[in-house]
MARLOSE-657169 format. One record per residue: residue in three letters; y, z, x of N, C-alpha, C in turn. Coordinates in Angstrom, 2 decimals, always signed. Layout:
BEGIN
+------+---------+---------+---------+---------+---------+---------+---------+---------+---------+
! resn !     nc2 !     nc3 !     nc1 !    cac2 !    cac3 !    cac1 !     cc2 !     cc3 !     cc1 !
+------+---------+---------+---------+---------+---------+---------+---------+---------+---------+
!  ala !       Y !       Z !       X !       Y !       Z !       X !       Y !       Z !       X !
...
+------+---------+---------+---------+---------+---------+---------+---------+---------+---------+
***
This chain:
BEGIN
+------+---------+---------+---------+---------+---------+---------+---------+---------+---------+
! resn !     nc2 !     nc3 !     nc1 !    cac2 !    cac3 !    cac1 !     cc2 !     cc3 !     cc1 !
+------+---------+---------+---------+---------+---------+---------+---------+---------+---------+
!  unk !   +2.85 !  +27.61 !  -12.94 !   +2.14 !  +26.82 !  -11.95 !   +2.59 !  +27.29 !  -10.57 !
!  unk !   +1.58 !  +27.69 !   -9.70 !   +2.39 !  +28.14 !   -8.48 !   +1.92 !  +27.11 !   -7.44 !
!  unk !   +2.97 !  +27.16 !   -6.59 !   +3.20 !  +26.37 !   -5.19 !   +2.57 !  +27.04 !   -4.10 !
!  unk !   +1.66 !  +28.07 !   -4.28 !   +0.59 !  +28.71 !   -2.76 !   -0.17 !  +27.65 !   -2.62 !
!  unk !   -0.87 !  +27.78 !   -1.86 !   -2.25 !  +27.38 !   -1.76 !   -3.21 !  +28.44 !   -1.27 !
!  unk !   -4.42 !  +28.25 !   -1.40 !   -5.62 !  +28.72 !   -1.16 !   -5.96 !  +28.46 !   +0.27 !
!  unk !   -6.73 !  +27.47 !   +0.16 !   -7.34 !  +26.32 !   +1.22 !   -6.47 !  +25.01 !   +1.04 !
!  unk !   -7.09 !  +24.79 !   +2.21 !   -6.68 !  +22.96 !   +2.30 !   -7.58 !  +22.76 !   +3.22 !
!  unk !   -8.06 !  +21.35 !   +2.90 !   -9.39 !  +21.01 !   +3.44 !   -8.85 !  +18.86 !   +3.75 !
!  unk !   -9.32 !  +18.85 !   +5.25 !   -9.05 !  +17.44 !   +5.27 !  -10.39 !  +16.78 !   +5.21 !
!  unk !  -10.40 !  +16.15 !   +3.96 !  -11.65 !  +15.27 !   +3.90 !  -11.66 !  +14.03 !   +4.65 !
!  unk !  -12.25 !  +13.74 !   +5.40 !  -11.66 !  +11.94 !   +6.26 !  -12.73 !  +10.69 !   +5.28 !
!  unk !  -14.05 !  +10.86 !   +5.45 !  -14.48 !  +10.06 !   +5.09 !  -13.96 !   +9.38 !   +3.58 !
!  unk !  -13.33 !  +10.71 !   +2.34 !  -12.85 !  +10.10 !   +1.62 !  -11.45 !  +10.11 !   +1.21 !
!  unk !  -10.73 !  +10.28 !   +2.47 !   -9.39 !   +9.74 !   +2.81 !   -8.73 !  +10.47 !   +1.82 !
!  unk !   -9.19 !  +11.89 !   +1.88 !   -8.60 !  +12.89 !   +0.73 !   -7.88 !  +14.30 !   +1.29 !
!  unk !   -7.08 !  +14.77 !   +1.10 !   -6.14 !  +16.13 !   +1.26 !   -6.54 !  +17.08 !   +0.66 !
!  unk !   -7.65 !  +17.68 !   +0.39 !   -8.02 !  +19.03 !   -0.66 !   -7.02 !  +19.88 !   -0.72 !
!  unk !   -6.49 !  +20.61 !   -1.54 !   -5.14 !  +21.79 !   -1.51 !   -5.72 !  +22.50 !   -2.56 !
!  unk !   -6.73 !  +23.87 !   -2.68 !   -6.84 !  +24.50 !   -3.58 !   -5.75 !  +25.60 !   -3.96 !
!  unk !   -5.05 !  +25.43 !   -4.97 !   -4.20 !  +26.16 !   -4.97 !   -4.47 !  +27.89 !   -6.03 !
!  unk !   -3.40 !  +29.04 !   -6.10 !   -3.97 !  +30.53 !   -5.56 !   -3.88 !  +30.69 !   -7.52 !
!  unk !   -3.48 !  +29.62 !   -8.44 !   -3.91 !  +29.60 !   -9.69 !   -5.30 !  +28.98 !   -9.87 !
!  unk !   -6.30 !  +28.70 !   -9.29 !   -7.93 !  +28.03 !   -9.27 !   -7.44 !  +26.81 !  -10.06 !
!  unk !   -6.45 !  +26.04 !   -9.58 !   -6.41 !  +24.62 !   -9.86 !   -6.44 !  +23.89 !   -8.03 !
!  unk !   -6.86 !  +22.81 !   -8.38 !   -7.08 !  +22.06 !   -7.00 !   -6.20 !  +20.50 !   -7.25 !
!  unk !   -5.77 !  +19.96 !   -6.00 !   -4.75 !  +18.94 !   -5.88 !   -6.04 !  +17.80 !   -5.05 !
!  unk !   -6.22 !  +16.37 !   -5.24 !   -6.92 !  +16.09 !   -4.39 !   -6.12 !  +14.63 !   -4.02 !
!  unk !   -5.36 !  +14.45 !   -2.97 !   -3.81 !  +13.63 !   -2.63 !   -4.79 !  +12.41 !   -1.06 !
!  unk !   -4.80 !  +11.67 !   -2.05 !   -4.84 !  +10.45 !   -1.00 !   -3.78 !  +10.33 !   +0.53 !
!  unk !   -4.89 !  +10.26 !   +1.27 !   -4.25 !   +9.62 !   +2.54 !   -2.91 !   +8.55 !   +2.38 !
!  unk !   -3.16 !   +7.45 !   +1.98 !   -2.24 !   +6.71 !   +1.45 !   -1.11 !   +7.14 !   +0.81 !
!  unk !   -1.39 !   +7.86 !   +0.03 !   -0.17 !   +7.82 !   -0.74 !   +0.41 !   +9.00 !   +0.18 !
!  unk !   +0.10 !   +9.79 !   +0.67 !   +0.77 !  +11.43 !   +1.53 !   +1.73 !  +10.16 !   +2.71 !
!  unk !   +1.15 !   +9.27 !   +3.39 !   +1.91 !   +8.34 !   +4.05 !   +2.90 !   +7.85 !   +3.59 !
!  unk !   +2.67 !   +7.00 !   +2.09 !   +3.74 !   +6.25 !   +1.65 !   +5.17 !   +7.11 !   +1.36 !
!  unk !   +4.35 !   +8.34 !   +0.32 !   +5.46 !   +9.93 !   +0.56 !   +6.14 !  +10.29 !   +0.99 !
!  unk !   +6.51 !   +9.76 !   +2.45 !   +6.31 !  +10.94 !   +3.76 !   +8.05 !  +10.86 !   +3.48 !
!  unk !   +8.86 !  +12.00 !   +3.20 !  +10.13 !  +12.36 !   +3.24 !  +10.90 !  +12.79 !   +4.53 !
!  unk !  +10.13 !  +12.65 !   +5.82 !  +10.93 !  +12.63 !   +7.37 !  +11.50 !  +11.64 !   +7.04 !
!  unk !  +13.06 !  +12.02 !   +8.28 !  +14.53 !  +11.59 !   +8.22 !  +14.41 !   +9.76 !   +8.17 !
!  unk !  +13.16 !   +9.57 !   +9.19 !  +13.33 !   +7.82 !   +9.53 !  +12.96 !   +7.42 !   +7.83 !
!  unk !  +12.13 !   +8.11 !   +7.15 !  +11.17 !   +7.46 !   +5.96 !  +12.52 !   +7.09 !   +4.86 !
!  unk !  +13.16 !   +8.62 !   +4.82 !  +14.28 !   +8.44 !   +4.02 !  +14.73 !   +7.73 !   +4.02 !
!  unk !  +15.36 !   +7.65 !   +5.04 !  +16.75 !   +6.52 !   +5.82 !  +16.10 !   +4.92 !   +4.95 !
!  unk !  +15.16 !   +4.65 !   +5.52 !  +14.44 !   +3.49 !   +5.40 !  +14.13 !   +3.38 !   +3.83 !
!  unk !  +14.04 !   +4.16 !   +3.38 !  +13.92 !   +4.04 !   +1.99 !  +15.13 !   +3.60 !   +0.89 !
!  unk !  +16.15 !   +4.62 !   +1.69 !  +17.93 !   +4.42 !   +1.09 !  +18.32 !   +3.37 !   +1.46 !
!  unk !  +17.63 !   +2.42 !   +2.65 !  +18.69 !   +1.60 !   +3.28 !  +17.49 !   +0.05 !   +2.25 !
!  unk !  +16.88 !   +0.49 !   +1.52 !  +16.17 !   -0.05 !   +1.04 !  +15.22 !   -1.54 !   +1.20 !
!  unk !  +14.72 !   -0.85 !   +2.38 !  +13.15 !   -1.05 !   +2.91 !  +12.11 !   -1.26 !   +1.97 !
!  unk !  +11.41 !   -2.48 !   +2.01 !  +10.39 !   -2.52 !   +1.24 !   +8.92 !   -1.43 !   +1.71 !
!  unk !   +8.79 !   -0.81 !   +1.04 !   +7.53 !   +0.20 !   +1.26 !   +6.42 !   -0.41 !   +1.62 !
!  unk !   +5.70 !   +0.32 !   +2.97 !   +4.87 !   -0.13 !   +3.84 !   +3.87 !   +0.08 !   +3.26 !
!  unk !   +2.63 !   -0.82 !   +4.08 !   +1.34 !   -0.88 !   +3.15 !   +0.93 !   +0.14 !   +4.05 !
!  unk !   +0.42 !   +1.08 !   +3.34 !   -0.31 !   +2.37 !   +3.86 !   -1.80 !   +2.68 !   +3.99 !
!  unk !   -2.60 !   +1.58 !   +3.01 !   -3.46 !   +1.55 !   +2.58 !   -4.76 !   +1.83 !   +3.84 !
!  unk !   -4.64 !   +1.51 !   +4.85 !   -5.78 !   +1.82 !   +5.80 !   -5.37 !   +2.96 !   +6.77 !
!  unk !   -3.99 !   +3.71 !   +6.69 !   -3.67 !   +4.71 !   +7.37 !   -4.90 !   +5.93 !   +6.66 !
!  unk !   -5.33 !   +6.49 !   +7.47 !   -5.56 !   +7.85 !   +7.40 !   -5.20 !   +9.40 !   +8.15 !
!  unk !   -5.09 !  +10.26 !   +7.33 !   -5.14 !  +11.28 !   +7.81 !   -5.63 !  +11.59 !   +9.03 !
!  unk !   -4.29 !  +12.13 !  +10.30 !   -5.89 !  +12.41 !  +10.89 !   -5.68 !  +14.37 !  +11.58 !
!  unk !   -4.52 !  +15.10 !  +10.92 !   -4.41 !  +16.28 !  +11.34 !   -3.45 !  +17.33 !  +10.28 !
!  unk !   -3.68 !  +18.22 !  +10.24 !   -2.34 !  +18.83 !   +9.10 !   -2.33 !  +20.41 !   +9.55 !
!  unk !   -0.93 !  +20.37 !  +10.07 !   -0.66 !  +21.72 !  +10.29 !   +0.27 !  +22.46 !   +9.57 !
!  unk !   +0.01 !  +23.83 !   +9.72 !   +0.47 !  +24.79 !   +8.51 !   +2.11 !  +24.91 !   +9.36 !
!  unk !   +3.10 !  +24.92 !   +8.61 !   +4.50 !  +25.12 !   +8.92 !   +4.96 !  +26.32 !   +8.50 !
!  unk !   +4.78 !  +27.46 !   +9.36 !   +5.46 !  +28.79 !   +9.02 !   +5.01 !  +29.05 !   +7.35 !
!  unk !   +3.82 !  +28.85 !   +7.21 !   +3.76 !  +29.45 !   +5.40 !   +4.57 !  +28.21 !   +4.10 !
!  unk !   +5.24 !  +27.57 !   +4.98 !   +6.53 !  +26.71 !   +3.84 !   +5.86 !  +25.44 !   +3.37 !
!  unk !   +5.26 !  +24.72 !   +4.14 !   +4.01 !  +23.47 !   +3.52 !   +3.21 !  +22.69 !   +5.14 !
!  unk !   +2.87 !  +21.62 !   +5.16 !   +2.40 !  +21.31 !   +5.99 !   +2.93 !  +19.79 !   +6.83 !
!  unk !   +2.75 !  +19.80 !   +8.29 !   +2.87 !  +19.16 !   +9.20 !   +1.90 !  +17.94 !   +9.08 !
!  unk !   +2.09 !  +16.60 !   +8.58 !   +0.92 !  +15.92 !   +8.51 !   +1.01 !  +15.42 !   +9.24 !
!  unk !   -0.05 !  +14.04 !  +10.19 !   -0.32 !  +13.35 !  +11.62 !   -1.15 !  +12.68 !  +11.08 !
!  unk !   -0.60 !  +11.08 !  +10.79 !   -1.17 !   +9.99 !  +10.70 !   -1.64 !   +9.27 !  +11.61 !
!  unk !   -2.95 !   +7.92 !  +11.31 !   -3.92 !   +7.34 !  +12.22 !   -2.55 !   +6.22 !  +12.73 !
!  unk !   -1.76 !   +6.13 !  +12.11 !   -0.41 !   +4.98 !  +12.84 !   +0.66 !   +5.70 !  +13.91 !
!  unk !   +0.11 !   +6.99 !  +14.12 !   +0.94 !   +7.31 !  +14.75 !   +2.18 !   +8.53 !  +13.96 !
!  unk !   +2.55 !   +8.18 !  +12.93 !   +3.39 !   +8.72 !  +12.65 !   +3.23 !  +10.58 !  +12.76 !
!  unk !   +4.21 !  +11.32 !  +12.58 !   +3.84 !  +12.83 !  +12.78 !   +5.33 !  +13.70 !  +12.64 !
!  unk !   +5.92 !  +13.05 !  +12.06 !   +7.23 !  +14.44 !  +11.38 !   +7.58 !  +14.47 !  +10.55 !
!  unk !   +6.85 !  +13.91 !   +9.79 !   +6.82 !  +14.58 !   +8.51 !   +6.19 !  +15.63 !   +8.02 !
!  unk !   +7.60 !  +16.82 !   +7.09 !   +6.86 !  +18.10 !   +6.58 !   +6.86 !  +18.23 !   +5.22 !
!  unk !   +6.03 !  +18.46 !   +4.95 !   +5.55 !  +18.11 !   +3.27 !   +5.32 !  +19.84 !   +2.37 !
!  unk !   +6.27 !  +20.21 !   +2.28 !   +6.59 !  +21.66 !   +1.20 !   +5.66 !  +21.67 !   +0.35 !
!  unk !   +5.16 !  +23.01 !   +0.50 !   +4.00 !  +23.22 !   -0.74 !   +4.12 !  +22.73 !   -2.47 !
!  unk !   +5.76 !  +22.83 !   -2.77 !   +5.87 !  +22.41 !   -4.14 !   +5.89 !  +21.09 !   -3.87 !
!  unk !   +6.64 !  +20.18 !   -3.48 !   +6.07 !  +18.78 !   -3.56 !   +4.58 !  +18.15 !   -3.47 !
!  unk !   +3.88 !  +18.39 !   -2.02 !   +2.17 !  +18.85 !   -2.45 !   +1.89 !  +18.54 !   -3.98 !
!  unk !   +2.36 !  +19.86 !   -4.25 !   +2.14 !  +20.35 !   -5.53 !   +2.27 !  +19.11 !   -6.95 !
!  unk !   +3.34 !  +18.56 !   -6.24 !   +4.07 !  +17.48 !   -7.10 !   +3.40 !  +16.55 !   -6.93 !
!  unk !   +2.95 !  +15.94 !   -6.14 !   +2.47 !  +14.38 !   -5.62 !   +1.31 !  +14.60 !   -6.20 !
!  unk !   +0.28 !  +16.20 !   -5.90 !   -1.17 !  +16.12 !   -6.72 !   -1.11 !  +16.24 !   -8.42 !
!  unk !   +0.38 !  +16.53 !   -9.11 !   +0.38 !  +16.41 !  -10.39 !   +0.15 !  +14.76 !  -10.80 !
!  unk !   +1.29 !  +14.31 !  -10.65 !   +1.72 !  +13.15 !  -10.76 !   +0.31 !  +12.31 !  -10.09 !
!  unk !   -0.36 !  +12.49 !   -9.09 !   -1.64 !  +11.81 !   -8.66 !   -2.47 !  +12.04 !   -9.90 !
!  unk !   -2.62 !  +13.04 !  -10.56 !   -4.04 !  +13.57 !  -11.41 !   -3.29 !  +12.45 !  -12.58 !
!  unk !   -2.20 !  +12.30 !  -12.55 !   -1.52 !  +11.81 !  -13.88 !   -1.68 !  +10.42 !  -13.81 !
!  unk !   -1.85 !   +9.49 !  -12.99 !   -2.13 !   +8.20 !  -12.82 !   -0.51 !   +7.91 !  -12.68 !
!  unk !   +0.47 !   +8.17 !  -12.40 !   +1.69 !   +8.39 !  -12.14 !   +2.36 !   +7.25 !  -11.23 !
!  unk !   +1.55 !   +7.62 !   -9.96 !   +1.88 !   +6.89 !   -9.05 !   +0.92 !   +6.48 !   -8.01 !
!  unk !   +1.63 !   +5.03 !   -7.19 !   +0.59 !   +4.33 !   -6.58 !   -0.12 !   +4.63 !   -5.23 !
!  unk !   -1.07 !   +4.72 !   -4.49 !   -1.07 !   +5.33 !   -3.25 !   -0.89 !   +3.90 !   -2.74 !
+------+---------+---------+---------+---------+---------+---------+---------+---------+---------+
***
């Protein structure tokens, strides 16, 4: 299973992350849940210091930039924006998404 991608495509209207990845499998990662995700230092912290997880549910996407080839820069409608999200995790969140795994 590889961690490239192809394309990535920000869908807004259906609050979706397209990531075609360079094996012709595709990832399709909710807005929501890429928020709830988000592994920047404050998210962590807040997570370890054990913070009840924010409702994410009406955040959307609203920008994603490519980080030196390594994964992407996402920019949420709340503002948020440092979080960097590595192509294998990506990778991970759209497994575990296709899998009914976890919640957005």
């Amino acid at each position: 299973m590889s961690a490239l991608p192809r394309s990535v495509t920000l869908l807004s209207a259906s609050r979706l992350l397209r990531i075609e990845w360079d094996d012709d499998s595709a990832s399709a990662l909710p807005h929501a849940l890429l928020r709830a995700r988000c592994r920047c230092a404050f998210c962590t912290k807040a997570a370890r210091a054990g913070a009840p997880p924010e409702d994410c549910s009406e955040v959307a996407l609203t920008e994603a930039h490519a980080m030196a080839g390594t994964g992407l820069n996402l920019v949420f409608s709340d503002g948020h924006r440092r979080g960097i999200y590595p192509w294998a995790y990506l990778r991970e969140l759209g497994a575990l998404s296709e899998a009914g795994d976890v919640a957005s």
